[in-house]
C-alpha positions in Angstrom: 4.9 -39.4 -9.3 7.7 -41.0 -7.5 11.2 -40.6 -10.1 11.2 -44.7 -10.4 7.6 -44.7 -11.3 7.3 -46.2 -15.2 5.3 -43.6 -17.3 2.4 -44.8 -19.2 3.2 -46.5 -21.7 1.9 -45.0 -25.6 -0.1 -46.6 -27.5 2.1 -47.1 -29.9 4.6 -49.3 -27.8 1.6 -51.5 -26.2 0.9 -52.4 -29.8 4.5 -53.7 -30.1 4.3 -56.2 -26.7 7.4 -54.8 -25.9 6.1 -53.9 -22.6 5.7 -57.2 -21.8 8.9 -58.2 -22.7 8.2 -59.1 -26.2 10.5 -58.9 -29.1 11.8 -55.6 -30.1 10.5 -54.2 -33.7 12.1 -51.8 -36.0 9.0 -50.1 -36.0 9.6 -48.2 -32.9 13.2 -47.0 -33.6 13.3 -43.6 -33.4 14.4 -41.6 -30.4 18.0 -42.1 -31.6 17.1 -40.5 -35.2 15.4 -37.6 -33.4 19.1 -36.8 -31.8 21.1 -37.5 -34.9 18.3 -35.5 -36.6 18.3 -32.6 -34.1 22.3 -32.0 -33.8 23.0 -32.1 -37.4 22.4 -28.7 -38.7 23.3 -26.3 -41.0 26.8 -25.5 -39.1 27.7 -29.0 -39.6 26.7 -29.0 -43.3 29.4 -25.9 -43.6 31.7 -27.2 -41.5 32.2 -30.4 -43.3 31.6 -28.8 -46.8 35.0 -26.5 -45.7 36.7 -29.6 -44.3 35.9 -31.3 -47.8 37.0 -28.2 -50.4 40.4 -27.6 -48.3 41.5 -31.0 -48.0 39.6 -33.3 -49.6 39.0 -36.8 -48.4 41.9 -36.3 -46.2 39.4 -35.6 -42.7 37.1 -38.7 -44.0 38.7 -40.4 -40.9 37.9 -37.9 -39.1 34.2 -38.1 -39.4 34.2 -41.8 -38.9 35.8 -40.9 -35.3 33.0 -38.7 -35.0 30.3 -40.6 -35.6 31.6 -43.2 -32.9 32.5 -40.9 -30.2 28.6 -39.6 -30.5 27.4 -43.1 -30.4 29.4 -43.3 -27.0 28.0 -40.5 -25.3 24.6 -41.1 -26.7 24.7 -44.6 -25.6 25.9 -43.5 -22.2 23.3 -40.9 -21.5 20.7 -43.3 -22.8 22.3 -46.6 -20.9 22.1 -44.5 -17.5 18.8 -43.5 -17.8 17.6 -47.0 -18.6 20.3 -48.4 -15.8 18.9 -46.1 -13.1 15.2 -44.9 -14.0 16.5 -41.0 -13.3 17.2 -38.4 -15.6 19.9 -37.2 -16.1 20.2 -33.6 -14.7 19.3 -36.2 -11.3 22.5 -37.7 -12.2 24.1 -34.4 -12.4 22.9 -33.1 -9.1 24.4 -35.8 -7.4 27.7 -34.9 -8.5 27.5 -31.8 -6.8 25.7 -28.4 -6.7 28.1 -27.3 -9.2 26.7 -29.2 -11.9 23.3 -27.1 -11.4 25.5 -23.6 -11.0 26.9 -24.1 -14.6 23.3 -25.8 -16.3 21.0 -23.2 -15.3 22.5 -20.5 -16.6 23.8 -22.3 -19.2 20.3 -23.4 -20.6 18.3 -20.1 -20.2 21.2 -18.3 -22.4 22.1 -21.0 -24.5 17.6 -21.2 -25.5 17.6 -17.8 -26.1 20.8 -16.9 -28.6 19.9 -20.9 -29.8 15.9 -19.4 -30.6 17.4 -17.1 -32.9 19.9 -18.9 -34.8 18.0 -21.3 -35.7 15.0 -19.9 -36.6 17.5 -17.8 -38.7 18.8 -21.0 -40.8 15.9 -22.3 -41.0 14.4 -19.0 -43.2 18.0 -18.5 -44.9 17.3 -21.6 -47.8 13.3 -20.3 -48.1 14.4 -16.5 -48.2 16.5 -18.2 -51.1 13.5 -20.1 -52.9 11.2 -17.5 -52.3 12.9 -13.8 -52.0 9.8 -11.8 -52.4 9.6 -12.6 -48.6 11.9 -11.0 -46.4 14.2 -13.6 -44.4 13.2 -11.8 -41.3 9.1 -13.1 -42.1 10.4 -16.6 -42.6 12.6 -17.0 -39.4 9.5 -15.9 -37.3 7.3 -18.1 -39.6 9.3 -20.7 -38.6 10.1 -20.0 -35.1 5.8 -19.8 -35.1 5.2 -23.3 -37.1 7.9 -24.8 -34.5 6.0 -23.7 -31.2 2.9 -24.7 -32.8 3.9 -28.0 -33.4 5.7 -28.9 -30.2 3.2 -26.9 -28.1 0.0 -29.0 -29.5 1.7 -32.5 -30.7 2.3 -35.3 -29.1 5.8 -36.8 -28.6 4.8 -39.5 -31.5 3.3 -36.5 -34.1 7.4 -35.1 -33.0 8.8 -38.3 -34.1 6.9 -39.1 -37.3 7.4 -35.2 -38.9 11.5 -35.6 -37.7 11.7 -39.1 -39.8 9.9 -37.5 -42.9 12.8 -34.5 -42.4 15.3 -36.9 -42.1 14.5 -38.7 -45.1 14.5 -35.3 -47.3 17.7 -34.4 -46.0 19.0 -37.7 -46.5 17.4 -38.4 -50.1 18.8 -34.8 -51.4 22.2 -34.8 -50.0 23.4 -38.6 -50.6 21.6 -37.7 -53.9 23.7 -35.1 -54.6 26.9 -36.8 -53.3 25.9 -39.7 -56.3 25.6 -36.7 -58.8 28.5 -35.0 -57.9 30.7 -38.6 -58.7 32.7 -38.9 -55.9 36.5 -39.8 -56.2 36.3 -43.5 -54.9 40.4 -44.6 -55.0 40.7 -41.0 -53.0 38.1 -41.9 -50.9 39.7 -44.7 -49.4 43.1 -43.1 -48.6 40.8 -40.9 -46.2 40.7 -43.6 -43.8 44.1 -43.4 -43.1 44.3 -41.5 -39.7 46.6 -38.1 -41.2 46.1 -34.6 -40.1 46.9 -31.8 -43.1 49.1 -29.4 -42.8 47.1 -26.5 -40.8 44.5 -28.9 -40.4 44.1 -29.3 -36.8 41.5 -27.6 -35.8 39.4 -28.3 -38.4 40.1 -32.0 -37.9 39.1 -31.8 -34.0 36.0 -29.8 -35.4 35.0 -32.2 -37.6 35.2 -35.1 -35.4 33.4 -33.2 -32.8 31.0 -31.6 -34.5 29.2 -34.6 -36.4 25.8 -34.3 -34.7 24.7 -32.6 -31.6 25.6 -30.9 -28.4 23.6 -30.6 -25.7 20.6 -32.2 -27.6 22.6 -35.7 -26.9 21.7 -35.1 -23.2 18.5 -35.0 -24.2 18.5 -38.2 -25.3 17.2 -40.2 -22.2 14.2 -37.9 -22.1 13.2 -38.8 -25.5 13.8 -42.4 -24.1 10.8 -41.9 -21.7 8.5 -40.4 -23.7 8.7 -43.1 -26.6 7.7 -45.4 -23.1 11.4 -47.1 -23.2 12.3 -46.8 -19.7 14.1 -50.3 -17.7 16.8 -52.3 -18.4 15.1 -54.2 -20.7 15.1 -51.6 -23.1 19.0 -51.9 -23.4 19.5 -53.9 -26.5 16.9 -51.1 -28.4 18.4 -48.6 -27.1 21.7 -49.5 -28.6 20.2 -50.0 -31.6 18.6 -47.3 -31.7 21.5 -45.1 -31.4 23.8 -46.8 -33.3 22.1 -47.4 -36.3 20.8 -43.4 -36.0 24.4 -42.2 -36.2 25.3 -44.4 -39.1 22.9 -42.7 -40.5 24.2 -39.4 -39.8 28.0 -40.6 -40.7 26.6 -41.4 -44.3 25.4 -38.0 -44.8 27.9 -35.8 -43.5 30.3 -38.3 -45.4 28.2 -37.1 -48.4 28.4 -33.6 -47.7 32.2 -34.1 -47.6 32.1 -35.3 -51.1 30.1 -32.5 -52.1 33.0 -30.0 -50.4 35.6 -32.3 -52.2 34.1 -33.1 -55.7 31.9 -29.6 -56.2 32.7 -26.9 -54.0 37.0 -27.3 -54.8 36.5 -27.8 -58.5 34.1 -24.5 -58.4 37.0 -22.9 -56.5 35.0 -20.5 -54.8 35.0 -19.8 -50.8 31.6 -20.4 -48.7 30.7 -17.9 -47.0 31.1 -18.2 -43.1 27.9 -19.4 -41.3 24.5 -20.8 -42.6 25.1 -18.2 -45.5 27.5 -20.6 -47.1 25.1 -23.0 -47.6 22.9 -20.5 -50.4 26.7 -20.3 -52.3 26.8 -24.1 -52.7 23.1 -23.7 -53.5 24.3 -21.2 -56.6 27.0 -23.7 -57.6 24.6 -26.3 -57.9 22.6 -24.2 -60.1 24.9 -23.1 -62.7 26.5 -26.9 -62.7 23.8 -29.0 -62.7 20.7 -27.1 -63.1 18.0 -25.0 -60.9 16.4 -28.8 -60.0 19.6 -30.1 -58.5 20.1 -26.6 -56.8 16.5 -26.3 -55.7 16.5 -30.0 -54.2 19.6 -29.1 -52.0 18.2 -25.8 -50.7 14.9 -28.2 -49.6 17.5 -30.2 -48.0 18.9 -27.5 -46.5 15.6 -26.6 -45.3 15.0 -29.7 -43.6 18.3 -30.1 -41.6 17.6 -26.4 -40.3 13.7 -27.1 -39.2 14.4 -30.9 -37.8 17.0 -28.5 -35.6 14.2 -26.3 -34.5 11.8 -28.6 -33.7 14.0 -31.1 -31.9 15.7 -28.2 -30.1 11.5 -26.9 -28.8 11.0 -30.4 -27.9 14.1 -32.4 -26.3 16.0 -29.0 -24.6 12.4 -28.1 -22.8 12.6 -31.3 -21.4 15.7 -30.9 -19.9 14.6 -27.5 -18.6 11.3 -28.5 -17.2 13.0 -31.3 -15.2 15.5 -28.9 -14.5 13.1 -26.4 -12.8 11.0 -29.2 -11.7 13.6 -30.6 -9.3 14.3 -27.3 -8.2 10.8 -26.3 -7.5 10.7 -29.8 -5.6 8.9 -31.5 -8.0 10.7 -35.2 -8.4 11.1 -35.9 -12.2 8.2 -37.4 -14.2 5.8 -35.4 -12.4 3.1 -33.6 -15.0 4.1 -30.4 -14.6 7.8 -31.8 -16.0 6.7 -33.8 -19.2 5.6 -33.1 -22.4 2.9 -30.5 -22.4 3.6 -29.4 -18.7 3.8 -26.0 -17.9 7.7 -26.2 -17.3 8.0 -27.5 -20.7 5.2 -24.9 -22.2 7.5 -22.2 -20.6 10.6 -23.3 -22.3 9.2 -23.7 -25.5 8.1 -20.1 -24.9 11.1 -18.7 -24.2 12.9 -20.6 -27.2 10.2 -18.7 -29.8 9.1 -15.1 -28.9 12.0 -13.4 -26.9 15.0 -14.5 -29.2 13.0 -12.8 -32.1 13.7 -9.5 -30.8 17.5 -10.3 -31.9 16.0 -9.9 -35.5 15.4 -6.1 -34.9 18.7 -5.2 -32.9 22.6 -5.7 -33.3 24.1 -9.2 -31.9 24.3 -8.5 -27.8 28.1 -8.3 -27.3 27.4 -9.6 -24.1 25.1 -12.4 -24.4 27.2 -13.6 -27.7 30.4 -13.6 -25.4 28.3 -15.9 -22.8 26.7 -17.9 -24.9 30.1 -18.9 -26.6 32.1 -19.4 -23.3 29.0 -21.6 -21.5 28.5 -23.4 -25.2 32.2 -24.1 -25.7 32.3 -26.3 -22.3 28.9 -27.9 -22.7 30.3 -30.9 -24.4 33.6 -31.7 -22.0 30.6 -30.9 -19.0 28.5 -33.3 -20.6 32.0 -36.0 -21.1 33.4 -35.6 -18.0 29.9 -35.9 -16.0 29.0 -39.3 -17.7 32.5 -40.6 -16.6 31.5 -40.3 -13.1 27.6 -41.3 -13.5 28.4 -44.6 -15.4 31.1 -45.7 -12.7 31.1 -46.6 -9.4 27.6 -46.5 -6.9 25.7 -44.1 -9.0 24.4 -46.9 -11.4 24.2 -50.8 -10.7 27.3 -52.8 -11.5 25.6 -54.4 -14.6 25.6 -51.8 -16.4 28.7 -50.0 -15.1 31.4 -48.8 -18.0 33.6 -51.3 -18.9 37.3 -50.3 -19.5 37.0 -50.4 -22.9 33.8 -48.2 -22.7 36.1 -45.8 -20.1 38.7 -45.6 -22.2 36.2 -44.4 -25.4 34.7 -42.0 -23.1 37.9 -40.4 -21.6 39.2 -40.0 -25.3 36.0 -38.3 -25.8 36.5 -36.1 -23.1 39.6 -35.2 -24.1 38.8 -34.6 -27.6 35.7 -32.0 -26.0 38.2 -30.3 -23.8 40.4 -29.3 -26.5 37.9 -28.3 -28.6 36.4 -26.4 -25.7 39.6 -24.5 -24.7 39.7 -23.4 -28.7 36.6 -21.9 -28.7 36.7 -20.1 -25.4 40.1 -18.7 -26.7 38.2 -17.7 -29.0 35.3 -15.7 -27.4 37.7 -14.0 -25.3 40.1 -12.7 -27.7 38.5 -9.8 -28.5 38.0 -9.1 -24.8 41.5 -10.0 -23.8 42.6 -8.1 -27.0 44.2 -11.3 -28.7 43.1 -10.4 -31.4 40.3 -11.6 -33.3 
């Protein structure tokens, strides 16, 4: 199948007569809630819980910045796609062979530790609910209902079960940000662009962090399975992802209330990782009852497995055109889509091996390389789209406008610095900066 070559088109979009040019419905939003879905996870819900019992509302601004810097590079990654009818690790091999040197590696570790974790945070809140079940069961039960339900469903089946996640996340966190009677005056003096004292880092983290890494490059694949694929598709595209992200800005907004309005009047300290999550889950219980505290850990649940399942689905179809192109195969060819055996491979390789980190210590090694590649994904990902959306690479039309530039090279920057921190931090201990 030649790369410009439209897919077929689903079922569900001929229904729409958008094919033909016909009005867009709402109906048929959804790739954009898959990635808002997909890159909010359980680190994120920590993260902004931390932000929000140290300082408050203070960072509120901070995750508003957020939420429109992912809306640019979403929107970028999707508008190229659209723009130009390639993918977009085509977009990165015509920057250079360099761009392939840094992805390959990058994805095989990154799947691997990523299999792991996430299966991991995903068993954390049931482990919780149910403890007669060790959490080491429930992280391969879930690594197991994830590869069955990538490896036999359809991109559509993908799309319904990640909106019925979405809304139980969204339902029992904005829920519990009502309960938990959020300081509204305060509230508002978060908008006010000021960075706390010590606050830096945790400021660049939580405007960086709202929502995805390499799952927003995943974006313009999702795009061609949901049978959105030309120009025309602009103006749903846009919608798509902005409206997604608003989503995703209203609930990590509520999580910062719940930081701000529960975890700092409990006075306690969350553990670091996914674990800190189950202490906010025991908060909840002795303040508001084992329903309220229940109802979070189910939310919990679901940010965790919309990770997982998003992660099986969007990342093995950046590997499978990955390999595809460099087996020769131009993108959209079988072998590259959706049930191809590229993609089946991926999604293999995201399941069984990383369950063998269950049974052994974290590999020094792999943790040190998975941090380092991780920590530049996003400037990669930044920087790349600066040079694919200017220029001869994509028709004038649709070209950045300086305004657009300018949001992107801020975005860049903002990447890069948070990039440099973390890989400061994964070679500390080697460089014996300390830890």
């Amino acid at each position: 199948m030649a790369e410009n070559t439209p897919p077929v088109i689903p079922e569900s979009v001929r229904d729409t007569g958008l094919e033909s040019g016909g009005p867009p419905k709402w109906k048929i939003v959804g790739p954009g809630l898959v990635v808002a879905a997909t890159g909010v996870g359980a680190a994120d819900m920590v993260a902004t819980l931390v932000a929000g019992s140290r300082y408050g509302y203070a960072l509120l601004w901070a995750v508003v910045l957020g939420v429109i810097l992912k809306i640019v590079l979403v929107e970028g990654a999707g508008r190229y796609t659209l723009a130009t009818g390639k993918t977009i690790f085509q977009g990165w091999r015509s920057l250079g062979k360099w761009t392939t040197w840094y992805f390959g590696p990058y994805i095989m570790i990154w799947g691997f530790v990523y299999g792991a974790t996430a299966m991991s945070s995903a068993a954390m809140p049931l482990a919780a609910l149910f403890p007669a079940v060790d959490l080491k069961i429930w992280a391969v039960l879930m690594g197991l209902a994830g590869f069955v339900m990538i490896w036999f469903g359809k991109y559509a089946f993908f799309e319904k079960i990640t909106a019925v996640l979405v809304g139980i996340m969204f339902i029992t966190v904005v829920g519990l940000a009502v309960i938990a009677a959020p300081n509204i005056p305060e509230m508002f003096t978060g908008f006010v662009p000021l960075i706390p004292e010590g606050g830096v880092v945790y400021t660049l983290a939580l405007a960086g962090g709202v929502g995805g890494t390499i799952t927003l490059a995943a974006y313009g694949y999702w795009l061609r399975e949901k049978g959105w694929y030309t120009p025309k598709w602009m103006r749903v595209m846009r919608i798509d992802n902005s409206m997604a992200y608003v989503v995703t800005g209203i609930f990590v907004i509520a999580m910062l209330i719940v930081g701000a309005e529960v975890v700092r009047a409990a006075g306690i300290s969350l553990s670091a990782g996914d674990a800190g999550l189950l202490d906010l889950g025991n908060v909840l219980n002795e303040k508001y009852g084992d329903v309220v505290g229940t109802g979070f850990l189910i939310g919990f649940w679901a940010a965790s497995f919309s990770s997982i399942i998003g992660v099986w689905n969007g990342v093995s179809l950046m590997f499978a055109d990955f390999w595809g192109n460099m087996r020769g195969k131009e993108s959209g060819h079988a072998d590259t889509r959706v049930g191809g055996k590229y993609f089946r491979f991926y999604v293999i390789w995201l399941t069984f091996p990383p369950m063998v980190l269950f049974l052994l210590d974290r590999p020094i090694a792999l943790i040190l390389a998975y941090g380092v590649l991780g920590s530049l994904f996003m400037p990669f990902l930044a920087l790349t789209l600066l040079g694919l959306l200017n220029g001869k690479r994509i028709p004038k039309a649709w070209s950045n406008k300086l305004h657009t530039n300018i949001a992107l090279g801020i975005t860049a920057a903002l990447f890069l610095a948070l990039g440099i921190n973390e890989l400061i931090k994964a070679l500390a201990p080697v460089l014996g900066l300390g830890s």
